[in-house]
Structure formats: C-alpha cells, structure tokens
C-alpha positions in Angstrom: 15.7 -0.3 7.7 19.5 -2.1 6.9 21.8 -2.5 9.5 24.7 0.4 9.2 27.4 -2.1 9.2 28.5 -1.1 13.3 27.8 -3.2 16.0 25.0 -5.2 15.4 24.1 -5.8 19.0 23.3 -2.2 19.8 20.7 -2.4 16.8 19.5 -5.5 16.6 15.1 -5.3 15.8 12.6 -7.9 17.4 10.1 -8.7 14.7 6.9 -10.3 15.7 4.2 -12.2 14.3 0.5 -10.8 14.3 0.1 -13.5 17.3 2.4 -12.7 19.0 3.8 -16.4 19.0 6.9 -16.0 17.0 9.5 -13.6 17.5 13.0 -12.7 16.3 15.9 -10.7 16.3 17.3 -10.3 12.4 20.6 -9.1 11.8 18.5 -6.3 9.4 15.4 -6.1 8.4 15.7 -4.6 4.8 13.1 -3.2 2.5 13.4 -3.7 -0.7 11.0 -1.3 -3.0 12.4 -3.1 -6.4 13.2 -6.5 -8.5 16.6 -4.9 -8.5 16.6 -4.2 -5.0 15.8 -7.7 -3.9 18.2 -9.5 -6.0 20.9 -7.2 -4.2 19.7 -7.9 -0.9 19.7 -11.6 -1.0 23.0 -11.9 -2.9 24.4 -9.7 0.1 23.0 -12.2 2.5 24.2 -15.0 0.5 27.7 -13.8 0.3 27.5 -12.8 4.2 26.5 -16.4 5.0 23.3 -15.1 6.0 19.7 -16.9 6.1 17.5 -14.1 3.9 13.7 -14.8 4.9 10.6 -13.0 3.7 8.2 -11.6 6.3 4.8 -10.4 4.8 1.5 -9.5 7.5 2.7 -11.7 9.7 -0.1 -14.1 9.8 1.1 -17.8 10.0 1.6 -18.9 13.2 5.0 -20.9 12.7 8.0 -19.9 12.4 8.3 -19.9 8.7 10.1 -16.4 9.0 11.9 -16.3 12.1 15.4 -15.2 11.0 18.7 -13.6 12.9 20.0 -12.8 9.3 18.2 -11.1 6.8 14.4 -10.4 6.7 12.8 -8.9 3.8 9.7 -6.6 4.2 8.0 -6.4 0.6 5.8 -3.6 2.0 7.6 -1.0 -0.5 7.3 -3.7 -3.7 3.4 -3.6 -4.5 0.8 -3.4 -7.0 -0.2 -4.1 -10.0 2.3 -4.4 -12.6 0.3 -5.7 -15.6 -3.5 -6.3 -17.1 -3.6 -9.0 -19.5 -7.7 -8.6 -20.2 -7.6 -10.7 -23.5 -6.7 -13.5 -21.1 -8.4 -11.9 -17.5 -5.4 -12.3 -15.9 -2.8 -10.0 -13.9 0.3 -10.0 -12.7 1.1 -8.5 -9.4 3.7 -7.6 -7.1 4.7 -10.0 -4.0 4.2 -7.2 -1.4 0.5 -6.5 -2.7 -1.8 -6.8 0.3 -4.6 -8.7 -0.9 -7.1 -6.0 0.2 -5.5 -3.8 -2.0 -6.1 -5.5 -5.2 -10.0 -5.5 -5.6 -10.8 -2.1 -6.7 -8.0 -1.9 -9.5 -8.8 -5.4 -10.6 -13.1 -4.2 -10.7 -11.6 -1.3 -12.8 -11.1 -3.5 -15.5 -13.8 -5.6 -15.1 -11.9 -8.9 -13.6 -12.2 -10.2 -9.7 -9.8 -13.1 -7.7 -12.1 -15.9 -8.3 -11.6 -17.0 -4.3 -10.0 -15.2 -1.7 -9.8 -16.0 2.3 -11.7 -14.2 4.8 -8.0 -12.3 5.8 -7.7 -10.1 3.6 -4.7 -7.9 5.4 -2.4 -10.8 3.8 0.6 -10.2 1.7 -0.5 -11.5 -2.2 3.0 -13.8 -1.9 2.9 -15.0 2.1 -1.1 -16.1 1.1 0.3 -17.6 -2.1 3.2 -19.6 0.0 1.7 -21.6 2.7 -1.6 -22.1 0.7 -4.1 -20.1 2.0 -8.1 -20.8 0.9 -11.3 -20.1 1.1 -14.1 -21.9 1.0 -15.9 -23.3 -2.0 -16.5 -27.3 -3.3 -15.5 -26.4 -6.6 -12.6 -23.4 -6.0 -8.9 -24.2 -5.1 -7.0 -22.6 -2.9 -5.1 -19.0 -3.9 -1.9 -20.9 -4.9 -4.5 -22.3 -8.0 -5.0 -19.5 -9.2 -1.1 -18.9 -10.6 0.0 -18.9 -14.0 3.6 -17.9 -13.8 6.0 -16.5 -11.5 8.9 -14.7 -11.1 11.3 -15.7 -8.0 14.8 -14.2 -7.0 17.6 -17.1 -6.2 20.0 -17.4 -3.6 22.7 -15.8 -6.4 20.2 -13.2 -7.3 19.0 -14.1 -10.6 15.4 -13.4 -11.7 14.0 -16.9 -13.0 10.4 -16.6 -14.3 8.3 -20.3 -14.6 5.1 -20.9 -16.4 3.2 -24.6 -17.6 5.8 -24.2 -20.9 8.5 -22.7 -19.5 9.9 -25.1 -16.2 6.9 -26.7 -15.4 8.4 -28.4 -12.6 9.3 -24.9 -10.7 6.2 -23.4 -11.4 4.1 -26.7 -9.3 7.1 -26.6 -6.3 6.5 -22.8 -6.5 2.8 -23.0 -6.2 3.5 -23.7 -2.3 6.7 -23.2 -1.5 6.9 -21.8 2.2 9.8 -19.3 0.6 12.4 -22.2 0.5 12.6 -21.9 -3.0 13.4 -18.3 -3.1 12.2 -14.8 -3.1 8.8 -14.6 -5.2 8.8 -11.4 -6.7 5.9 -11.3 -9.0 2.7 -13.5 -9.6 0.6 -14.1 -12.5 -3.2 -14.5 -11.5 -5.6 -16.1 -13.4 -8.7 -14.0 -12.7 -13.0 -13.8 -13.5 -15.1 -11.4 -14.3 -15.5 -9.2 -11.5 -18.8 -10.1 -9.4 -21.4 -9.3 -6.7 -21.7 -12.2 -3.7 -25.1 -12.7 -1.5 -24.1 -13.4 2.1 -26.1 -14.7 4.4 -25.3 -15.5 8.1 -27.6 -17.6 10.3 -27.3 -19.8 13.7 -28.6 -23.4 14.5 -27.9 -26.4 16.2 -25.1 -28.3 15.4 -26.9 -31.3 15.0 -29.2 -29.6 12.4 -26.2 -28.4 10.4 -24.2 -31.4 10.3 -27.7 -33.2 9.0 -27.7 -30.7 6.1 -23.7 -30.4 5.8 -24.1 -32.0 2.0 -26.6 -30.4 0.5 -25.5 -27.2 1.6 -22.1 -27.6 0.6 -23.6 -28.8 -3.0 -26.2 -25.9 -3.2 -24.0 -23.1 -2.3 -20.7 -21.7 -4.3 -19.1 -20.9 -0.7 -20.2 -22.5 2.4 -18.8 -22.8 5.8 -19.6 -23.0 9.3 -18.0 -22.1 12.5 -18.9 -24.5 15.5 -19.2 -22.4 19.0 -18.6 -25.6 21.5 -20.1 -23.3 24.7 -23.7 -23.6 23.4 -23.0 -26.1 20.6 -24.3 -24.4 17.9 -23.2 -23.0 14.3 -22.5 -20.2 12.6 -23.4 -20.9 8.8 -22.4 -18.7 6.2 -23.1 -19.0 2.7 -22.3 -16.6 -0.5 -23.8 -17.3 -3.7 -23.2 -15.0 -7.1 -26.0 -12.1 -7.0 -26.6 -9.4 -9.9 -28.8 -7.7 -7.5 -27.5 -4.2 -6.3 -26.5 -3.8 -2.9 -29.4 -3.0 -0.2 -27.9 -1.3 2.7 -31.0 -2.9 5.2 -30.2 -6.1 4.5 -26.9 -5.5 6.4 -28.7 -6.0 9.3 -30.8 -9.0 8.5 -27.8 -11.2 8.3 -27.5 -10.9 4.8 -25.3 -8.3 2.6 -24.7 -7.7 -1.1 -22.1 -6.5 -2.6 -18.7 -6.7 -4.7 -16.8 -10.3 -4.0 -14.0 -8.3 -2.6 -16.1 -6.8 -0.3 -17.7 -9.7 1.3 -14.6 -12.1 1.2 -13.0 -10.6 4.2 -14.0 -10.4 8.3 -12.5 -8.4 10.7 -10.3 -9.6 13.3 -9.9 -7.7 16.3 -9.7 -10.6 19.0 -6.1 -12.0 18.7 -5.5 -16.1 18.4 -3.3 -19.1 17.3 -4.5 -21.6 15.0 -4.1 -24.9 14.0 -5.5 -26.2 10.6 -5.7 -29.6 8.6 -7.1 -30.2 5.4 -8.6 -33.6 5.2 -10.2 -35.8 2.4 -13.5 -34.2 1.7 -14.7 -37.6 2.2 -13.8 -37.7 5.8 -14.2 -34.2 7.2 -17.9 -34.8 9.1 -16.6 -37.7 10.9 -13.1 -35.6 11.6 -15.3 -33.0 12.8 -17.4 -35.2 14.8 -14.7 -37.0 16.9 -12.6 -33.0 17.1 -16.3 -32.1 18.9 -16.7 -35.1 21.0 -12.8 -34.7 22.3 -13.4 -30.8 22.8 -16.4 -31.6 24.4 -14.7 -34.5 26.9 -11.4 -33.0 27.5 -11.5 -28.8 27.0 -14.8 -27.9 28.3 -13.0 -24.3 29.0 -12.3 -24.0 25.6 -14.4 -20.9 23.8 -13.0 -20.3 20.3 -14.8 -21.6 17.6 -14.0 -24.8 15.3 -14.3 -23.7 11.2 -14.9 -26.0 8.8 -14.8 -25.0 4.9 -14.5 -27.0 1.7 -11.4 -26.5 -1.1 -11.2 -28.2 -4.9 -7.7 -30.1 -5.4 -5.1 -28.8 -6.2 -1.8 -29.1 -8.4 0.7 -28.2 -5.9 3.3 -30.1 -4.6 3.3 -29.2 -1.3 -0.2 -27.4 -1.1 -2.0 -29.5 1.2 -5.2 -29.9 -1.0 -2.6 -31.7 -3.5 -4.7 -34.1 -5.5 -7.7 -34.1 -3.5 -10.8 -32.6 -2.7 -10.8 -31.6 0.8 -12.9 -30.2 3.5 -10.0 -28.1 5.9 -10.7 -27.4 9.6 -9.7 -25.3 12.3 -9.2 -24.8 15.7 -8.5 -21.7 18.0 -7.1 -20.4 21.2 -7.1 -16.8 22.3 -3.5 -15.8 22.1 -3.1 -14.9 26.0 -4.3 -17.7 26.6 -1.6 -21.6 26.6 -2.8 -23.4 23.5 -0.1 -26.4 22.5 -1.7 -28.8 25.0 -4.7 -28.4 23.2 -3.7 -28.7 20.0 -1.3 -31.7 20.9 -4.9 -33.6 22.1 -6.9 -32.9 19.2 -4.0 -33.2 16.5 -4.1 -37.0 16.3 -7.5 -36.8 15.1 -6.5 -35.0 12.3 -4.0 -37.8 11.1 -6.1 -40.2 12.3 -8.0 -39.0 8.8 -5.6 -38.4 7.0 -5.0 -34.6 7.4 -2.4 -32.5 5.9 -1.3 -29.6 8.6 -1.7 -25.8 6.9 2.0 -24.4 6.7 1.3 -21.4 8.4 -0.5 -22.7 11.5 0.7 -24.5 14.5 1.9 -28.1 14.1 3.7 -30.8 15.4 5.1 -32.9 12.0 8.1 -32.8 10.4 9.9 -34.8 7.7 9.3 -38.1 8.7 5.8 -37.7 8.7 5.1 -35.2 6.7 6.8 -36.8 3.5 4.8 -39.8 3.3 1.5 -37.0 3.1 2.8 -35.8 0.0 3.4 -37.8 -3.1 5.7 -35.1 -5.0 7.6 -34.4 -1.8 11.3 -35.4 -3.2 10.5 -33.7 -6.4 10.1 -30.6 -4.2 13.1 -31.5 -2.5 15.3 -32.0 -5.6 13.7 -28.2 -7.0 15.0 -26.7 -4.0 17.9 -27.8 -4.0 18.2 -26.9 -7.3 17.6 -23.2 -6.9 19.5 -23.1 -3.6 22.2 -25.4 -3.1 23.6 -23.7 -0.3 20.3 -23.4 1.9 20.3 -19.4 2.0 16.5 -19.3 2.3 16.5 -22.3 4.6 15.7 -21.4 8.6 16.0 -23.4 11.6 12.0 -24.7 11.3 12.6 -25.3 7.5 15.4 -27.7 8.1 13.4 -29.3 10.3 10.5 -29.5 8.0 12.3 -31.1 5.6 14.8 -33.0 7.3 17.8 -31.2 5.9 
C-alpha cells in the first residue's frame, strides 16, 4: 500500500515484527510485485531523501528493518524464476517464502541442501542475516549462493557471481540489506532427498558425554537443553531411501521429503539471542551458559539450542572462516528478556562468539569489527553501492559506526 501523497500523519502504518519487539511507523509501506517495480520504488525513496528498508516474515528480532521512510514488502515478488538442472541449481525470487520452494524444486528432482527449522522465512531476509541449520559438514543458507541480483540506491540492477565482482557477491552473501535490495538469488541445490528424524529425551549430562560422536555420526544433530528438569531434547536426521511410515510419527521418529522434516511449528511466541562460536569451544560455552542459568535465572523456562554449521565464505556471516557450533537462548515474548540476555552475553564473547544479525544483541562497531576479518572490505562495498546511505537505518549506523 503507497502513501497517496496527502498528509502523511493521518495514514501513517505500524509495522511489527513476528515478536512483537520491534515496531515502526514507515512513511509507506510499498509492494513491489516486479524487478521494475523495485528499482522505481527505491529511486523514489532516494530522491525523497528517504531510508528504503526491506521487511520480509518478520523474524529477526533487531531492528534491522525498522524504517519511518520506505519499507518494502517482497510478498508480491516470488517464485521461481529459473531451473538450471545441468548444474542443479535455481534462481529464485527475494520474496519466495522458503516453505514455498520444496515442492517445485522436488518436481525437478533437486532439494536446498540445508534449510532452518523456520521455514515461514522470506528466501532473501534468511539469506541476509545468515540463517542455518544444523549439520557439521553444511553451511549456513547464505553458502549455498551462486549469484545475485541486487537493486542500488539509483535503481540499477547489478548482478555478482565468483567471475563477475567477486567482491560483491562475498559482502552480499550476508549483507543485513545495507548493500541494497536483493532481488533475485541463485541456489546451488542437491538431489532432492528423504531425512530419518528421530527425537528422544535424556539427561543432559548423558548428552553432553556423547555431544562428539553424535555430532560426527549424524548429518544434522542438535539438541535443545530444558533447564527446569535439566534434560535434552536430541534430534537427529540422517538421509533415508526408505518410504515414509505414517506409525513411526508417533514413535518419535518420521520419514519423509527433506523439506518436510526441516521445519517445526511455532505457535508459542519469543525473542532470541544467538552466537556462533568456534566449534572448538561450544561444550564449554554451553557449560558455563547452563551453570549461569542455573545460578542466576532459575525462573527461566525456554530452552537453550545448540546446533553445529561448516565455515563459511562470507564476510559478515558469522560462521566466516570457521567451523562453529551456534547457540541459543529464549524468553517468552510477554515476558522482560534484556536482563537476561545482558548476564549470559559475556559468556558468549568470553568464547569468542559472533552475535546472529537477526537476534537480540548488545555489540556494535567497536566490537564487532575486530570479530570479523573482512569487515572494512564490507565497509568499503557498501559504500560503494550506496554512497549516500539510502538503505542505511538508525541500528545499521550504529552497527557499523557510520
């Protein structure tokens, strides 16, 4: 919906994270449904003076979005615009939720080789703040790219691959939408596959004990740590070619196409805060996050995750150049939550943890550059493709100390 032009007070729209955490009031909220269309709309924001900022599900806690100019829905700009099966790859639309994508993808015989377990996502918001899954040997989504296409701040279309401005395409991988409007993402892709899940509870102590060779043994392995009876919830999913067996749904275990098993529904509303650590390091991170939970927030209920990610190329994806294990902590969203994240959040950089972009944290520049070792190249890429700060909000500035 664009504004009319009249007085923009009388029609202002609150937009709202799926938290509830963030909100704003945008000058207009505009929906795009083409390349065209987008390039239009952010070169009217630019010549305005407006911020143009891209909102997709709504599922990073920070205020990556948070806009009073102009805020893009890419609801209307989705799908898949192109099978390239000699290479299994795909290129799809930024607006594509990612639950969207498995059954036209299975129709040509290719699957996402890792996905998150929120699947509700927008293909470019998971893509931008580096959203994972779990798996020793799998990188994040942001991995996964080939090439891009992403509108400027003057409304050009610039597309980036490994040959063609290499530099763009590893700032691009992770970019938090400073960079520009990603329009378009080639996917490097598998042969579509079935996953074996299987769920099952036991002491913590026990799972910690066989944290290593699970992790080893399975292709996806996680567990979530409930600290009111200090136990875990392990979940492992391993590549079947058995058919599905509808009994074994309730046995803890279920079979069927990746895309299918990937995702879990969230009904129960939260904020989150997330650091990716050296894989080295995560079961004594985890250890010490316990101990404090245990010591200081008794009250608290939510579970702890704890999954692994390969290393990534990146520049600003928080598995940059390392293995990592990436963990998690949760607060119902009725419920205050930023004095407990404050206490637990130095025992993230304690071990040298890298916060998640879309969940709640307390760095900014100072800190955060010294994290990342191709943080000024970043730097000098934006400013490269927007000199003027058009896709540059309040939090972004303060990110990156601009």
């Amino acid at each position: 919906m664009r504004n009319p032009g009249y007085d923009c007070a009388a029609v202002l729209q609150t937009w709202s994270n799926w938290s509830g955490r963030v909100k704003c009031e945008p000058w207009e909220i505009a929906r795009p449904a083409s390349e065209r269309a987008i390039a239009e709309t952010v070169r009217e924001a630019a010549t305005a003076g407006r911020t143009a900022r891209v909102a997709g599900s709504g599922h990073s806690f920070t205020a990556l979005v948070a806009t009073s100019g102009t805020l893009l829905s890419l609801d209307d700009w989705h799908g898949i615009e192109e099978i390239d099966a000699t290479h299994d790859r795909a290129t799809v639309r930024a607006g594509s939720k990612i639950a969207s994508l498995g059954d036209p993808l299975r129709v040509h015989g290719m699957g996402l080789a890792n996905q998150g377990d929120v699947d509700v996502q927008a293909i470019a918001g998971a893509l931008s703040t580096g959203t994972h899954g779990t798996g020793a040997t799998l990188g994040s989504l942001s991995s996964q790219i080939r090439a891009l296409r992403i509108v400027t701040a003057d409304g050009e279309v610039v597309r980036c691959d490994a040959e063609h401005d290499p530099d763009l395409l590893e700032a691009a991988r992770v970019s938090l939408g400073a960079l520009g409007v990603l329009s378009a993402a080639t996917l490097q892709l598998v042969p579509a596959y079935r996953l074996h899940e299987r769920v099952w509870k036991t002491g913590i102590e026990e799972c910690l004990a066989e944290l290593a060779s699970r992790v080893a043994r399975h292709r996806h392995f996680e567990f979530f740590w409930y600290p009111h009876r200090d136990y875990a919830e392990m979940k492992a999913l391993d590549p079947t070619d058995a058919a599905p067996d509808p009994l074994e749904s309730h046995k803890g275990e279920r079979i069927d196409w990746s895309d299918r098993i990937f995702p879990s529904v969230r009904d129960l509303r939260f904020n989150e805060m997330e650091y990716s650590v050296p894989a080295a390091s995560g079961p004594a991170c985890f250890t010490a996050v316990r101990t404090r939970m245990q010591e200081k927030h008794p009250d608290v209920v939510w579970p702890v995750e704890y999954r692994t990610v390969a290393a990534d190329p990146g520049w600003l994806s928080p598995m940059h150049g390392r293995d990592t294990v990436a963990i998690s902590i949760h607060q119902d969203a009725k419920l205050p939550c930023d004095d407990f994240f404050a206490d637990v959040e130095p025992i993230f950089r304690e071990h040298g943890g890298r916060p998640h972009w879309g969940k709640i944290h307390n760095l900014r520049a100072r800190e955060l550059a010294p994290l990342y070792p191709m943080w000024e190249r970043f730097l000098d890429v934006r400013k490269r493709l927007d000199p003027r700060g058009v896709f540059l909000n309040d939090h972004l500035r303060e990110l990156f100390g601009l």
